[in-house]
MDAnalysis code that builds the backbone (N, CA, C; Angstrom):
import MDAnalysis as mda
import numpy as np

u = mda.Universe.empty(408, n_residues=136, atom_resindex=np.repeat(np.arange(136), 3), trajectory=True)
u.add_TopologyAttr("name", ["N", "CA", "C"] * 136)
u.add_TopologyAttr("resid", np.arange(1, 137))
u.add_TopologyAttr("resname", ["UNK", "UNK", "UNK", "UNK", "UNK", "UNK", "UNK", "UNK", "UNK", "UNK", "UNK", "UNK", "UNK", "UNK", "UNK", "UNK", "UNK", "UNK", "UNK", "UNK", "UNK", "UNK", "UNK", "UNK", "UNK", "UNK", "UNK", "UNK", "UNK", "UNK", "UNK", "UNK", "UNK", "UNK", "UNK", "UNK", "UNK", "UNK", "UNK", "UNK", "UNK", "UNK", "UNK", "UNK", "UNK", "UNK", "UNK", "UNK", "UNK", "UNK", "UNK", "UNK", "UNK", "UNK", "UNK", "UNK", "UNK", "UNK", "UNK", "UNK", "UNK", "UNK", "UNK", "UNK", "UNK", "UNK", "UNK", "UNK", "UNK", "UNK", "UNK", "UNK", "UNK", "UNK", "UNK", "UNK", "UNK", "UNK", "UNK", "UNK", "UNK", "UNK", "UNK", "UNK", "UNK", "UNK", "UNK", "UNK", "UNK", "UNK", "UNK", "UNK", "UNK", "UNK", "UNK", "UNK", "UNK", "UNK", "UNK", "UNK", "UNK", "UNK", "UNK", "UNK", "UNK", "UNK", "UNK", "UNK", "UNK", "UNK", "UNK", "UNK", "UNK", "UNK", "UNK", "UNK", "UNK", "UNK", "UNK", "UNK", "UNK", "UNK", "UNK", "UNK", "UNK", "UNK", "UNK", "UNK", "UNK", "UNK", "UNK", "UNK", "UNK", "UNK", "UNK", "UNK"])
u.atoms.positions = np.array([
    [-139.626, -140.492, 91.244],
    [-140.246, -139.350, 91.898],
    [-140.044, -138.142, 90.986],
    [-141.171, -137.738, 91.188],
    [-140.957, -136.040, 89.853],
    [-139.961, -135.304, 90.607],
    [-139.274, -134.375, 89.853],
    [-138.340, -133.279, 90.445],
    [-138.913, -132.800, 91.046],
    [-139.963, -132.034, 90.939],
    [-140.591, -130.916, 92.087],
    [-141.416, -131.751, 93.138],
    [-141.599, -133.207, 93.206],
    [-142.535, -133.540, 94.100],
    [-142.166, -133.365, 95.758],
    [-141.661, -132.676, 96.338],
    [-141.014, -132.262, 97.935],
    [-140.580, -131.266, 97.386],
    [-141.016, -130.313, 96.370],
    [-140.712, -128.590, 96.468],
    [-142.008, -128.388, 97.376],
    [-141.914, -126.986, 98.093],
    [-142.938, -126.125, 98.275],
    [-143.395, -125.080, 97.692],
    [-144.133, -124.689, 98.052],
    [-144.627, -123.125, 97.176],
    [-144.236, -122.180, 98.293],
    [-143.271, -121.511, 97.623],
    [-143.015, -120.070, 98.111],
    [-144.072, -119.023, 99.150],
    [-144.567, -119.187, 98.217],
    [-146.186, -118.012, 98.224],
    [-147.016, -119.466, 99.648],
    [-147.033, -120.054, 99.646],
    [-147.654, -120.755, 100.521],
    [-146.761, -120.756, 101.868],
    [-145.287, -121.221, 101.732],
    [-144.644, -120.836, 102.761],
    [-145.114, -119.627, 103.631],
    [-144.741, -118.347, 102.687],
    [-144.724, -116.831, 103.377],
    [-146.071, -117.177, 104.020],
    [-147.086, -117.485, 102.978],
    [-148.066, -117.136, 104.066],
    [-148.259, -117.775, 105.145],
    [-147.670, -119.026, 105.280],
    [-148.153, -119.973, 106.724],
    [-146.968, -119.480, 107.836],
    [-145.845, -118.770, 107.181],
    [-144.952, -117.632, 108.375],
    [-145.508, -116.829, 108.514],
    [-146.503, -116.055, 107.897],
    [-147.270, -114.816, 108.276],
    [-147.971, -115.068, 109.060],
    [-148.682, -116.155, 108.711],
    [-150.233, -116.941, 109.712],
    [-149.560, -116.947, 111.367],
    [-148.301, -117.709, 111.209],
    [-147.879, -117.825, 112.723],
    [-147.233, -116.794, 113.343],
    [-146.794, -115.432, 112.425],
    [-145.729, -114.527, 113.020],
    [-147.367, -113.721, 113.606],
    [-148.050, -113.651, 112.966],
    [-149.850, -112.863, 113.528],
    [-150.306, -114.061, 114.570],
    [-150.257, -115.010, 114.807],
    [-150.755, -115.807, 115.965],
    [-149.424, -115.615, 117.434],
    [-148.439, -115.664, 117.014],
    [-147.639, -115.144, 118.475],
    [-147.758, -114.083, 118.874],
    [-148.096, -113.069, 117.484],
    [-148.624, -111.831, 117.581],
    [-149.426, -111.069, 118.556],
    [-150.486, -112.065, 118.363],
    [-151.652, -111.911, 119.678],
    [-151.796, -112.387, 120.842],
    [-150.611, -113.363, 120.620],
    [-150.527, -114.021, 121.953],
    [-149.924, -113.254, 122.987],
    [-148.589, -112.501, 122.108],
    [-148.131, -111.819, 122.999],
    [-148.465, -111.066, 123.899],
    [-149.576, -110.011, 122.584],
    [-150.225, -109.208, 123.149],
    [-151.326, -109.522, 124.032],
    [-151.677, -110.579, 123.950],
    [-153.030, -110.869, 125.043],
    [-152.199, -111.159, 126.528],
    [-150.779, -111.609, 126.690],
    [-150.415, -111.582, 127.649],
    [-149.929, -110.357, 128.409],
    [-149.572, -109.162, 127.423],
    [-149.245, -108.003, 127.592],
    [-150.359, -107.396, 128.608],
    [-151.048, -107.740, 127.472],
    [-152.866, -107.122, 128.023],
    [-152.408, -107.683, 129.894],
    [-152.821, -109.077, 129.945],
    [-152.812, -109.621, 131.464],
    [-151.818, -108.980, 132.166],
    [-151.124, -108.411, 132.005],
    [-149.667, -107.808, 132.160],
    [-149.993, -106.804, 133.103],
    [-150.768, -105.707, 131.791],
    [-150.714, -104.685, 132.123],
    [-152.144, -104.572, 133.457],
    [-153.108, -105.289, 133.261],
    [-154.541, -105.203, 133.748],
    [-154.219, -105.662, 135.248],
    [-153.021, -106.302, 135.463],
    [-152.528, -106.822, 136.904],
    [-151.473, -105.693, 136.996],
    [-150.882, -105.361, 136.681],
    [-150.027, -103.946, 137.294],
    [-150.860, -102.871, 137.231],
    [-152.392, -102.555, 137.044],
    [-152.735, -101.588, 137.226],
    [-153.442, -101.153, 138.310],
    [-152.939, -102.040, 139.539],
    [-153.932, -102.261, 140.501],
    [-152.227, -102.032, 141.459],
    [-152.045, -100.939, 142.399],
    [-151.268, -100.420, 143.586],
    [-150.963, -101.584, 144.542],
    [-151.958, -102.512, 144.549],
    [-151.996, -103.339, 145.770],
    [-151.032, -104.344, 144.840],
    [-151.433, -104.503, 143.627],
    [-151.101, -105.900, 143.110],
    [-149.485, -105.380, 143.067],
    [-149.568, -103.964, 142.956],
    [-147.935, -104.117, 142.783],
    [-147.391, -104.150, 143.638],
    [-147.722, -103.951, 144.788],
    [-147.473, -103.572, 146.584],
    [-146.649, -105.205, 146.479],
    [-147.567, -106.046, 146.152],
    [-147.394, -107.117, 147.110],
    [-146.640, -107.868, 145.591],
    [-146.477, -107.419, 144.200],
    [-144.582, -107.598, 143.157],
    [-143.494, -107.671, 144.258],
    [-143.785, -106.491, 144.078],
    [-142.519, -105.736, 144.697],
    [-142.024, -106.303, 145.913],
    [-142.934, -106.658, 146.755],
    [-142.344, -107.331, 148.235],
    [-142.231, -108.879, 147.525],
    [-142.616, -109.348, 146.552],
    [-142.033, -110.607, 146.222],
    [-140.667, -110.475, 145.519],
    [-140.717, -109.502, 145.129],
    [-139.299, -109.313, 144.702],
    [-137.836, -109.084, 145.553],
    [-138.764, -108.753, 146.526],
    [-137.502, -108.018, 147.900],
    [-136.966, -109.073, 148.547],
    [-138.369, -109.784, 148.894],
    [-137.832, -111.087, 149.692],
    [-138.046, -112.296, 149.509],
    [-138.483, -112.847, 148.160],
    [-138.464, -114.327, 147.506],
    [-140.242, -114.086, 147.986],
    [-140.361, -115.809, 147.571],
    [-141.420, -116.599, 147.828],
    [-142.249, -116.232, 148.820],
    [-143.776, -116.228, 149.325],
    [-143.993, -115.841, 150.359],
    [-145.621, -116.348, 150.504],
    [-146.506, -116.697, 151.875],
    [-147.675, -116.931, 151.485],
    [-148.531, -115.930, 151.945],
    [-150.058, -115.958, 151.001],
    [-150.777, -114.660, 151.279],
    [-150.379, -114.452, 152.878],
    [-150.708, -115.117, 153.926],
    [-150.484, -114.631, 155.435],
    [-148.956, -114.084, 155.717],
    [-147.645, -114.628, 154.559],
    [-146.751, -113.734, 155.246],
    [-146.853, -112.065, 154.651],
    [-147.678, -112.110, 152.996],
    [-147.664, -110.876, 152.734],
    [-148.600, -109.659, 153.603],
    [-149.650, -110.674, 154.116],
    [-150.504, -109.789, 154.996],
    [-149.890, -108.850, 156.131],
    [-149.252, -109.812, 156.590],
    [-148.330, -109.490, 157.783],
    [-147.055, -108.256, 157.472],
    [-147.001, -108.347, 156.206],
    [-145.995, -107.204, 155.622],
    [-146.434, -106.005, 154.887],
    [-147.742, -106.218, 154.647],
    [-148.441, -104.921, 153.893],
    [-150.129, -104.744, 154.446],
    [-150.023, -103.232, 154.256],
    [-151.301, -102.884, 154.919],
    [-152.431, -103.188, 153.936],
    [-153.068, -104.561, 153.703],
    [-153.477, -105.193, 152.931],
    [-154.178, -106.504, 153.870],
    [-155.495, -106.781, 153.629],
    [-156.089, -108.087, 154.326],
    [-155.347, -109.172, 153.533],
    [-155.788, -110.328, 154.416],
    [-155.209, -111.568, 154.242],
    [-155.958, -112.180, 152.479],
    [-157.483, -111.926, 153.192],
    [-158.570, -112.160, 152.060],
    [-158.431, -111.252, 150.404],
    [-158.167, -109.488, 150.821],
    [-157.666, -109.264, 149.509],
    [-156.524, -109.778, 149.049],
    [-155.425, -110.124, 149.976],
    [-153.790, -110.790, 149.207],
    [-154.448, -111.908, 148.383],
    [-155.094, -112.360, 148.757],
    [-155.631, -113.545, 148.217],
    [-156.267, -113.744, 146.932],
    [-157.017, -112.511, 147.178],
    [-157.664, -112.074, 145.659],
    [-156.466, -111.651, 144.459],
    [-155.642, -110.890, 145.352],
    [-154.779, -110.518, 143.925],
    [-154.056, -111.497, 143.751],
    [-153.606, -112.393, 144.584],
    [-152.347, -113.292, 144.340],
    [-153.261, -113.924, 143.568],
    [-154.664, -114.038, 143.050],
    [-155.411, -115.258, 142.103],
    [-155.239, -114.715, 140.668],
    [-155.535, -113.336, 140.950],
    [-155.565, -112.197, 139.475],
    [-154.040, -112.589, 138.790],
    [-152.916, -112.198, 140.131],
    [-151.213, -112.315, 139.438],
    [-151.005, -113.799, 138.654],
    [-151.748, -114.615, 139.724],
    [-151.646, -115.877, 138.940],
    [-152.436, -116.134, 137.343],
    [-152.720, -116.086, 137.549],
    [-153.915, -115.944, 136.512],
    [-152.647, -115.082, 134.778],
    [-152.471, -113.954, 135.279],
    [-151.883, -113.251, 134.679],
    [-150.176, -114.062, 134.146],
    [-149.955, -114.957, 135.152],
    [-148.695, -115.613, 135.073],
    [-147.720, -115.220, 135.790],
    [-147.881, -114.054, 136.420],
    [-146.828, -113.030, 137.284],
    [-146.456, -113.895, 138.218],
    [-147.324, -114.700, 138.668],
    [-146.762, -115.305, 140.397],
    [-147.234, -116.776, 139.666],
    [-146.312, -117.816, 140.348],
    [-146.544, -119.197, 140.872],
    [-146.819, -119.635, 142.334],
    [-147.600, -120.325, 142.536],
    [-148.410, -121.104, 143.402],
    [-147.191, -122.270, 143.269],
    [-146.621, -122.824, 144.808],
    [-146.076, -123.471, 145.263],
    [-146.327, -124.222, 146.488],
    [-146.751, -125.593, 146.287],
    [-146.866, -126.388, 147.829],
    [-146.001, -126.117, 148.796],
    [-146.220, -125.758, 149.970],
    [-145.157, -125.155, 150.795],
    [-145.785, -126.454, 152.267],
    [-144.397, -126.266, 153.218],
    [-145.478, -126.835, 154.502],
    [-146.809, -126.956, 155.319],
    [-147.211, -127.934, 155.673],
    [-148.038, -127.841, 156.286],
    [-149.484, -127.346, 155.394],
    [-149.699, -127.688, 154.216],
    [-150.438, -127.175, 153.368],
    [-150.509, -126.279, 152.979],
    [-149.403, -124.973, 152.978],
    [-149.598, -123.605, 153.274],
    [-148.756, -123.179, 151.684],
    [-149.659, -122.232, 150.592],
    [-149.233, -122.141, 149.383],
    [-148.246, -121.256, 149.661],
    [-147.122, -121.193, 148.960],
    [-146.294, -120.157, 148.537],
    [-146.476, -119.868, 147.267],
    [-146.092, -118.231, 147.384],
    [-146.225, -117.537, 145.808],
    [-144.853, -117.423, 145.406],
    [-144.678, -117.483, 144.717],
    [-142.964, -116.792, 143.656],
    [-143.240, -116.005, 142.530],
    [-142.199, -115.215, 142.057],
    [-142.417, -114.415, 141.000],
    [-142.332, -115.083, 139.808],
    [-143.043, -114.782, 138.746],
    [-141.778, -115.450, 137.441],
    [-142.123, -114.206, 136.470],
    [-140.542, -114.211, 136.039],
    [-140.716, -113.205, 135.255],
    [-140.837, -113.149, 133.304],
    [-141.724, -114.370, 132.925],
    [-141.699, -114.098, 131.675],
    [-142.512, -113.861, 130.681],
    [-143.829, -113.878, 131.517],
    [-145.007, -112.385, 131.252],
    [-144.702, -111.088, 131.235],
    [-143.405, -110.601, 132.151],
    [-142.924, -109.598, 132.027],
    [-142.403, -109.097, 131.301],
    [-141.266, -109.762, 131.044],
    [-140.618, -110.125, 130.055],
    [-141.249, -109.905, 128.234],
    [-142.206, -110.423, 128.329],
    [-143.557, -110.262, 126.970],
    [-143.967, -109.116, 126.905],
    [-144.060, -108.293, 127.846],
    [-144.788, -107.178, 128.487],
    [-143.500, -106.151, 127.394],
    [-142.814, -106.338, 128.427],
    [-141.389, -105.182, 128.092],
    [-141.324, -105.260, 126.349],
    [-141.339, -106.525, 125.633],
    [-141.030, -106.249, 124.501],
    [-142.147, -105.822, 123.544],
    [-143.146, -106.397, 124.141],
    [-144.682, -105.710, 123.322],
    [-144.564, -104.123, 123.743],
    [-143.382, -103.387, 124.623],
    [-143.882, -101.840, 124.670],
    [-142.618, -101.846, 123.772],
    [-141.559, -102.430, 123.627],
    [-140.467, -102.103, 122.711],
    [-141.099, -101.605, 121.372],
    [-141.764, -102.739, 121.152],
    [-142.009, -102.852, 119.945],
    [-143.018, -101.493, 119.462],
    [-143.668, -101.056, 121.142],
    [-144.749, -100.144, 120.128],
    [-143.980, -98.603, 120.325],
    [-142.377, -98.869, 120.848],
    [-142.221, -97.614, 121.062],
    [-140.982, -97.296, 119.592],
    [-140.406, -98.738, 118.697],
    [-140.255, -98.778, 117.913],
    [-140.929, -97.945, 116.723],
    [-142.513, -98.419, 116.564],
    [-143.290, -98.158, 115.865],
    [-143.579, -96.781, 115.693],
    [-143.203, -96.219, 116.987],
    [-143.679, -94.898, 117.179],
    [-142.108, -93.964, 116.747],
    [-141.293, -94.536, 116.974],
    [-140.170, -93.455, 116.717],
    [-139.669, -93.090, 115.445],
    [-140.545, -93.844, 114.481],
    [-140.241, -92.813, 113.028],
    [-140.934, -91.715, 112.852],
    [-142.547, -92.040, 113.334],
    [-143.372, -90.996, 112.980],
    [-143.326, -89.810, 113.859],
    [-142.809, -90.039, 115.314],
    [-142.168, -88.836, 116.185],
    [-141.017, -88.070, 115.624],
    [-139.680, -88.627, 115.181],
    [-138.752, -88.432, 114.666],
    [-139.071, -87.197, 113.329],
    [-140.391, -87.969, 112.394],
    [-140.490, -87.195, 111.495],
    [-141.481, -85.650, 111.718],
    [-142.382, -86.096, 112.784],
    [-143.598, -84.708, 113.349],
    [-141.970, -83.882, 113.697],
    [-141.268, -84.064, 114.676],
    [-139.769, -83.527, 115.120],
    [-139.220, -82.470, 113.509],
    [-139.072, -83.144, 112.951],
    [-138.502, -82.709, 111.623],
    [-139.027, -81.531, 111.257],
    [-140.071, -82.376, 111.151],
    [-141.136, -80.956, 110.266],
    [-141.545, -79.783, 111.189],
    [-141.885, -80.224, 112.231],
    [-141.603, -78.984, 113.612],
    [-140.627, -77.875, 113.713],
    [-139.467, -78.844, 113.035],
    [-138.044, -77.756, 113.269],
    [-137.775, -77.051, 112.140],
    [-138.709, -77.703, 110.931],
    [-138.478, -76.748, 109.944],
    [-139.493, -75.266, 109.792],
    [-140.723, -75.778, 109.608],
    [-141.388, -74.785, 109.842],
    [-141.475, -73.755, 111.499],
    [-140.989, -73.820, 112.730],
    [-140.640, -73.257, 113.413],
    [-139.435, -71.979, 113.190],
    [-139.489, -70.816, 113.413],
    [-138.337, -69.753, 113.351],
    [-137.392, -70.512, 114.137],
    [-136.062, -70.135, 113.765],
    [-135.091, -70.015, 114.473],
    [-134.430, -69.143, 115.528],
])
């Protein structure tokens, strides 16, 4: 076997880590996106938040707990799902339960880390230059 025959190329490596660090890239962010496009709706968070308070629950028990129809719970609990926010669970008697899961959220939180990262040099530095040219 030649010496180099099971080397790789460097330059080919980086780039097929680049290729995939830009494909989780967008993934993230496309879940961010779902993230954010389902928390931007009052109701959808109405009826987070009461999954958060008191576990699992089906559209008719959230109805019964928020001033919200049975038929819209229904609609958003499809959107949250959809989004990944909530799981759909066989419950008795045919009757779905929702649960939270939190690791769309989770995606969410670090895709704003990241852009609040991005942002705190160039704030840091507008800051700078603000305080210099400003009187004392």
């Amino acid at each position: 076997m030649p010496p180099d025959a099971g080397a790789t190329d460097g330059a080919t490596d980086g780039a097929a880590a680049q290729a995939t660090e830009a494909t989780e890239g967008a993934a993230a962010e496309a879940i961010a996106e779902q993230v954010f496009v389902a928390l931007a709706d009052p109701s959808r968070r109405a009826i987070l938040a009461e999954l958060a308070a008191k576990g699992a629950a089906t559209a008719t028990d959230l109805a019964a707990r928020l001033p919200i129809t049975r038929q819209a719970i229904a609609r958003h609990l499809a959107l949250l799902a959809e989004a990944g926010l909530v799981r759909a669970e066989p419950g008795e008697r045919r009757r779905v339960r929702y649960r939270l899961r939190s690791d769309p959220m989770q995606v969410a939180q670090q895709f704003l880390a990241a852009l609040a990262r991005d942002w705190d040099g160039p704030l840091a530095a507008l800051q700078d230059h603000l305080d210099r040219e400003s009187p004392h």
